[in-house]
N, C-alpha and C positions, 0 to 999 in steps of 0.2 A: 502215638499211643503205646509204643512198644518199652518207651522210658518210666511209662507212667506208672502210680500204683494203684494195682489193680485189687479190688474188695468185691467183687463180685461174677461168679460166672455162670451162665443158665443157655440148658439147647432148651431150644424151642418148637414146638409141634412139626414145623418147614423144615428143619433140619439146619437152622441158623443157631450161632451160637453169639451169644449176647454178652458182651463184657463192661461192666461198670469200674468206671475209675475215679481218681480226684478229679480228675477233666472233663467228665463225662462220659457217651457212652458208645458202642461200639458194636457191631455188626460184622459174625463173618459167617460168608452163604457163597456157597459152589466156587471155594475157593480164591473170593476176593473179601478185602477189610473195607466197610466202609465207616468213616465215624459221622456220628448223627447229631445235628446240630438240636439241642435241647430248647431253644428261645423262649425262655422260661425266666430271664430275668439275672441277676447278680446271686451265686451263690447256692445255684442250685446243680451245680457242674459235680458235685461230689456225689455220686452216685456208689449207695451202701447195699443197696438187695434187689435184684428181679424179678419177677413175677411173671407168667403167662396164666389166663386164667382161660374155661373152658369155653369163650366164645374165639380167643387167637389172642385176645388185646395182651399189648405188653404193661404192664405196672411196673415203675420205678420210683423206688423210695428214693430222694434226695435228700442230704445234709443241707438243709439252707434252702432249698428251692419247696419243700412241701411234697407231693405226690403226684407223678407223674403217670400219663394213660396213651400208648400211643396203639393207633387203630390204623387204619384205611390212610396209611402215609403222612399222618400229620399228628402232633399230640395236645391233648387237652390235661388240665392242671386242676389239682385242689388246693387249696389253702388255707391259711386262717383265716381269710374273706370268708371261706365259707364254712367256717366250722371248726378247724382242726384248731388246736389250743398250742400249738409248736408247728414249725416248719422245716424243724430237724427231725427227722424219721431218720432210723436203722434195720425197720426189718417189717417184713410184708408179710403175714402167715392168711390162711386162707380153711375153716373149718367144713363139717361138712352138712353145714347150715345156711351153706353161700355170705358166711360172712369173710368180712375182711379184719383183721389182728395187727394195729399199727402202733411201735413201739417210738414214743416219741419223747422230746426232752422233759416233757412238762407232761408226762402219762402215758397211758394205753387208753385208745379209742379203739372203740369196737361199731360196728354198723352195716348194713347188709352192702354187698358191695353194690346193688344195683341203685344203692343213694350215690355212692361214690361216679356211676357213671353216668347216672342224669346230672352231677354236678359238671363233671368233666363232658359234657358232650353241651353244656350250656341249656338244659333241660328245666333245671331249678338251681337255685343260687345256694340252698346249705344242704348239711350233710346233717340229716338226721340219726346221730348214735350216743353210747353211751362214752363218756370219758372215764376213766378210774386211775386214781392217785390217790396219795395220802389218806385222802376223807373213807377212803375204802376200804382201808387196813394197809396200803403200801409203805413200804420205811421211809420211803421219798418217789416223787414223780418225775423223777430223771432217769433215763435209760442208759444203759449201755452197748456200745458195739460200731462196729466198724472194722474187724479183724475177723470175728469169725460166727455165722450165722447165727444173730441175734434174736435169736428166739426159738420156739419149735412148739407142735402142738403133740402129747404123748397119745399111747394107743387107748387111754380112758377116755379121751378128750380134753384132757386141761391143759391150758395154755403155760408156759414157761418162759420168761422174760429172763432178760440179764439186765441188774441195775448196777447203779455204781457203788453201791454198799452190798449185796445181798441179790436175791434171785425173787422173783415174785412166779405165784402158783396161781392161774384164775378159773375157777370151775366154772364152764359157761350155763352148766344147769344151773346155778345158785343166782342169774342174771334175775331181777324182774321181768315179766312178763305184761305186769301190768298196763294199759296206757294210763295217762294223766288226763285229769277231767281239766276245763277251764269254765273260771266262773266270773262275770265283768259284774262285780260287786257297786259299782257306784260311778259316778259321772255327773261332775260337778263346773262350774264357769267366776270367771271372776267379771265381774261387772265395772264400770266406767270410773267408779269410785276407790275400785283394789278389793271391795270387798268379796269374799268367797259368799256363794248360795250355792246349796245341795237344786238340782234340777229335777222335776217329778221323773220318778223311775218305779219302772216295776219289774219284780226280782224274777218274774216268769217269762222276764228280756222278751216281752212279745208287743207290748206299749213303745211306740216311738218317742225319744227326746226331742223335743222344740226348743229351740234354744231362739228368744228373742227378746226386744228392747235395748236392741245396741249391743248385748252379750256375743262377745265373738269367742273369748280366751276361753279354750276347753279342754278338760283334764277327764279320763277314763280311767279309773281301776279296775286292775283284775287278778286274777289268781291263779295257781295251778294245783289240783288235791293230787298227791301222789302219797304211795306207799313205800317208795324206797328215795328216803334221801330228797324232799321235798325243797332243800333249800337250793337244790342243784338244779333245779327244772329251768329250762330254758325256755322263751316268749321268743311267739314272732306275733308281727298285726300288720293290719294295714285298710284304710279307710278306702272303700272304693268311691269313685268319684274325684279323689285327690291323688291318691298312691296307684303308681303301674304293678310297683313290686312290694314285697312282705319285707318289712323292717324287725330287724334281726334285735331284738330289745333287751338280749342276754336274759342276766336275771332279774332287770328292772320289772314291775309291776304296775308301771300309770305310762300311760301315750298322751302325749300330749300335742296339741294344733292349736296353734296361735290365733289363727286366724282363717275362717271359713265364709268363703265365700254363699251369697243365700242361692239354696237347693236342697235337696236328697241324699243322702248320703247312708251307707251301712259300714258300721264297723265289723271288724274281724279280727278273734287270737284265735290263736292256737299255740301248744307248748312239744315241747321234748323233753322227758326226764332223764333221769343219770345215768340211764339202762339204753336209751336209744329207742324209746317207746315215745310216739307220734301218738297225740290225741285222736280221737278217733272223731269227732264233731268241733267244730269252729264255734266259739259264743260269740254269738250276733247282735247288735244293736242300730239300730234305725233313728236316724238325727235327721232331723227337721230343721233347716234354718230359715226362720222369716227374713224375707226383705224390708228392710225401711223403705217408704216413701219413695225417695229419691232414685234406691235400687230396684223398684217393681220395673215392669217390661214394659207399662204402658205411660212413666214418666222418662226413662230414657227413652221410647221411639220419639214422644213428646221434642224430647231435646234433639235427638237427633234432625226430624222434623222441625224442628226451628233452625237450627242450624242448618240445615239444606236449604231452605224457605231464603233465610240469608244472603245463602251464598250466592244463590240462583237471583235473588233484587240485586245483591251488587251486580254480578255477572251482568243482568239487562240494563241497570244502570250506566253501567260502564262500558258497554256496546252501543248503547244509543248515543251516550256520549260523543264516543271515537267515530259513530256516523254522522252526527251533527257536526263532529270537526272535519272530518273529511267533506263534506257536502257543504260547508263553506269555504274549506281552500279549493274543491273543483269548481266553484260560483266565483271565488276569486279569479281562478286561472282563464275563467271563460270571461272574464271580462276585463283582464288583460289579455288575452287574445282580441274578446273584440277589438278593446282599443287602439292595439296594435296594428289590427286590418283595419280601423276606422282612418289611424296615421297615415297609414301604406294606402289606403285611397285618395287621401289629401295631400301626399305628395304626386302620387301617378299624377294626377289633376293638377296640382300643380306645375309641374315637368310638361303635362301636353300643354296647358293652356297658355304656361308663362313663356318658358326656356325651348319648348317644342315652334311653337309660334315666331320667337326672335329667331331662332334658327332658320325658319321657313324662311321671314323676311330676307335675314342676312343670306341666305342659300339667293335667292331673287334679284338681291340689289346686285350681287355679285356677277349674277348671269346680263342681266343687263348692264352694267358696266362694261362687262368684259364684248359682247353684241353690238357696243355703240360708237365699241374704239375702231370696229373697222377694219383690224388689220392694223393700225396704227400705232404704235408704239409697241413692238414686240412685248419689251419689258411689262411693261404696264396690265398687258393683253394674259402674258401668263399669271403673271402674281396674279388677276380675279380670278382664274382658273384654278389655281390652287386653291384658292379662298372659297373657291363655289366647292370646289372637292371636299376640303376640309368641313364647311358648313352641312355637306350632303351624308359623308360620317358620322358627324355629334348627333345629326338627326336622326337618323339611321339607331345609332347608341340610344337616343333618347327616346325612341321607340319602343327600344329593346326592353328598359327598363319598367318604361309605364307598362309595356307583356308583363314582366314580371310581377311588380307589384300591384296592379290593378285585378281585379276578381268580376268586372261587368260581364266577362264572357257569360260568368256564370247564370247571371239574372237575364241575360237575352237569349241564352240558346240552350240552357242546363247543363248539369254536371257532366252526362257524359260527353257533352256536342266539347265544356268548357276543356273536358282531360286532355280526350284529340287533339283539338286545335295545337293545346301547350305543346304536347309530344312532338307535332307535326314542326311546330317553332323550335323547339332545340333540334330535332333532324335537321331542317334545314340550314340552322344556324351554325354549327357542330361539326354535320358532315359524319354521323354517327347512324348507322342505320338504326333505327328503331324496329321490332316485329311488334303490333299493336293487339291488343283482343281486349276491347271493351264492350263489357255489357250493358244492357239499358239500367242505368241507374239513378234517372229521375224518378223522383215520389217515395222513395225512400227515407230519406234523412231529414231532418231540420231544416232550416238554413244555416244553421252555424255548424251544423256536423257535416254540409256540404263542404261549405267552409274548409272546414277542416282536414276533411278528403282530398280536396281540391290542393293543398295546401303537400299534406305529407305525400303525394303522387307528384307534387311537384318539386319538392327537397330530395327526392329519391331520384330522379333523372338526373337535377342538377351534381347530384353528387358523383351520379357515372360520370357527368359531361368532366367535373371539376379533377376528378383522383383516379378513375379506375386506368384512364388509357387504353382503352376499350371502344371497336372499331364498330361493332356491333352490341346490342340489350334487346331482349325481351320483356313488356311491359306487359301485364293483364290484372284487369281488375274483373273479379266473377263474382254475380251475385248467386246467394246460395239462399236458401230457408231461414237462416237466423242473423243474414247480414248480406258482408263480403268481404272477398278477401281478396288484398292487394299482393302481387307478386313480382318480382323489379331484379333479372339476372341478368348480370356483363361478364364479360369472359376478360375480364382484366387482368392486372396486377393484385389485388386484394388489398387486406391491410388486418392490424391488428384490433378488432372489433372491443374487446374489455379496453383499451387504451383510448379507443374514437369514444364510448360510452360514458367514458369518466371525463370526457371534456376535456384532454389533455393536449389536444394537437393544435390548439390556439385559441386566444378569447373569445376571436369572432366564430370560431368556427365552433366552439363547442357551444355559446350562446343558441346559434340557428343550427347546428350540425344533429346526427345521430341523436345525442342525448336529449336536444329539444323535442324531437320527433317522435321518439319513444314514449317519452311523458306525456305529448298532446294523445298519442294511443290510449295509453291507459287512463285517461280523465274521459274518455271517451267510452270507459269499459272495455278496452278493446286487448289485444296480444301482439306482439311482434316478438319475429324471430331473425338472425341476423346470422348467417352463415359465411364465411369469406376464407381464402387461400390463395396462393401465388398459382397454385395450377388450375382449378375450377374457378374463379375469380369471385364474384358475393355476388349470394343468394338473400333478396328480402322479403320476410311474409310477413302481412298485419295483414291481421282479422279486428272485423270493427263489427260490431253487434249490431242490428236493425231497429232494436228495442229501445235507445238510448232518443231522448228531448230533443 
């Protein structure tokens, strides 16, 4: 800061002294410099004059950035967004009317300062004042300064500018005083054809506009009466119902809206003359717009109401659908299950009645063969012994199988007497202790959801017997209120349950394995869960509904 050139220097009520440069701006208090970051944009770093006014706030005129307000640690800005006609400022004078005197490229604005800081605190968007240039008597609207206090107010009261030709003199008694009336002369539309029509209006703006027949394009005129410098007046408007904010319309005279959607609506101006005199009442007008047909409330619920109506038949359509398809692949699946237990009885049956039976014979022939020799021919005497042994295994084997595949248990002593028995047949078979807890669960189920039970209680043993390595399981089926639930723990080896589910660990096994078992659950409406690991071995629970055909 200390290389920079410095155009400005002001103490402050704190006892800070405030230094404006090309760089910006600068702060020095109890001894220490600080420089203050302006965030104001490109070009407002050149700071020409400062100001303290009587609430503390700081004011700094910028070359390039517009007018600067810093308060309560942070600063707000004016601009020609909101008014000013230049945003090169060189001098800040302050009367003793609470105005603010700002000497810029393109004029002298004059305005009460407290517009300037509803602008800069984000309060209202313009600054209502007077601008004066050329049209005023000035030799030119360009100022001068940057060197040495660009301006001054004398002990009469008049203002004294420095320009780049000459010095301007402004007596602030000689300002108007007057406000500006505003009068909405007319409001007219173009129709579907291009053609203009005048719209009934009445000049005591108390008759609302109706605008309808397809008329959307709408044009408002209006005016400003002033006594000083009438061509200078400034418009703002703004339709409520459409506009949050007042549209700054300079010195246009017509608003225009393309397009209005059908409601209620009021217009509003109001103006600024040359002086910084603020109309004192808004002219007001009341717009009507009819709805066509199509746009009343009670043809769009219409439509909306069809369209719901719609979506909701497809919706059922399309749900009844997906349960007509599913309620023929569960009618399919059940009757490839039957058929499959139908098979699997016609082989048990087969097996006892054909290959069971030859077995008995040849077990028989053998025994008496080997009884008739006497002792007689060692050789002879053993070979039927082995043959009788061998015959008494396959039968044995062929026992085993017709257990397996045969379900008669079920129809002569029921499901639970059928579960037992099974469990009790791999314990002994296995060498695997079993813990049992079944409950009474005949009169429950179908026959086929017996079946079925009968079936996944008996895939779930086999599957200890077959993989877990597992010396001991606990088996329990509980009936509960809305079914029961099967539960099947071994304290095995485990396995990886998403890879056994996908059918992955072989044809046959994935065909009759896990994933078969799963599926027969769910065709049944039912749930399994499948928990497994190398140190707590697997955990199986299926729940089967009571509700189910």
């Amino acid at each position: 800061m200390a290389k920079e050139s410095v155009h400005s220097i002001t103490q402050t009520s704190d006892g800070s002294v405030w230094i404006g440069t090309r760089r910006g701006a600068g702060r020095f208090k109890d001894g220490r410099f600080e420089e203050l970051s302006l965030k104001g944009g490109p070009g407002n770093e050149f700071i020409r004059d400062i100001f303290e006014d009587r609430t503390g706030a700081i004011w700094l005129a910028s070359y390039g950035g517009g007018l600067l307000r810093y308060a309560d640690g942070s600063f707000g800005y004016v601009g020609t967004q909101n008014g000013l006609p230049n945003n090169f400022l060189s001098r800040i004078l302050h009367d003793d009317k609470d105005r603010f005197w700002l000497l810029t490229n393109l004029g002298i604005v004059v305005a009460p300062r407290s517009e300037f800081v509803k602008v800069a605190t984000g309060e209202q968007q313009f600054v209502g004042g007077a601008i004066l240039g050329s049209a005023d008597g000035l030799s030119t609207s360009e100022g001068n300064g940057g060197h040495q206090p660009a301006g001054t107010i004398t002990s009469d009261g008049r203002a004294w500018f420095p320009l780049i030709n000459d010095v301007a003199v402004v007596d602030p008694e000689r300002l108007a005083a007057t406000p500006p009336v505003v009068v909405i002369e007319n409001a007219f539309a173009r129709e579907s054809n291009q053609m203009e029509r005048t719209l009934p209006f009445a000049f005591d703006q108390s008759a609302p506009v109706t605008i309808k027949d397809g008329v959307r394009n709408l044009e408002i005129d209006y005016t400003g009466l002033s006594f000083s410098r009438a061509e200078e007046v400034r418009f703002f408007y703004k339709l409520e119902g459409i506009d949050e904010e007042w549209i700054d319309a300079g010195k246009r005279r017509t608003a225009f809206f393309p397009y209005l959607p059908p409601g209620e609506y009021t217009f509003h101006a109001r103006a600024v003359n040359a002086d910084g005199i603020w109309s004192t009442n808004d002219a007001t007008l009341k717009i009507i717009v009819t709805a066509k047909f199509w746009e009343s409330p009670w043809f769009i619920a219409g439509v909306v109401g069809l369209l719901a109506g719609l979506i909701v038949l497809w919706f059922v359509r399309r749900n009844r659908t997906l349960r007509h398809q599913r309620q023929r692949q569960t009618e399919f699946s059940r009757q490839l299950i039957a058929a499959g237990e139908r098979e699997r009885s016609r082989i048990a049956a087969e097996l006892h009645d054909g290959l069971g039976q030859n077995l008995l014979v040849i077990k028989n022939w053998a025994r008496q063969a080997r009884e008739s020799t006497n002792g007689d021919g060692a050789a002879g005497s053993g070979l039927m012994h082995k043959i009788e042994e061998l015959a008494a295994d396959s039968l044995e084997e062929t026992r085993a199988i017709v257990q397996d595949l045969g379900s008669k248990d079920i129809e002569r002593f029921g499901l639970t007497e059928a579960i037992t028995v099974a469990l009790e047949h791999v314990e002994d078979a296995s060498g695997i202790r079993i813990k049992k807890k079944i409950d009474d669960l005949d009169g429950i189920f179908s026959k086929d959801v017996e079946l079925a039970v009968f079936r996944i209680v008996q895939e779930c043993i086999n599957n200890v017997v077959k993989h877990s390595e597992s010396s001991t399981a606990e088996v329990s089926v509980s009936k509960t209120g809305a079914g029961i639930v099967i539960n099947v723990h071994d304290h095995g080896i485990g396995f990886d349950v998403e890879t056994a589910l996908k059918g992955n660990r072989g044809p046959n096994e994935s065909q009759f394995g896990l994933r078969s078992m799963t599926e027969r659950v769910a065709m049944f409406g039912g749930t399994s869960s499948i928990v497994s690991s190398s140190e707590k071995g697997t955990i199986v629970q299926i729940v089967i509904p009571a509700n189910e055909d």
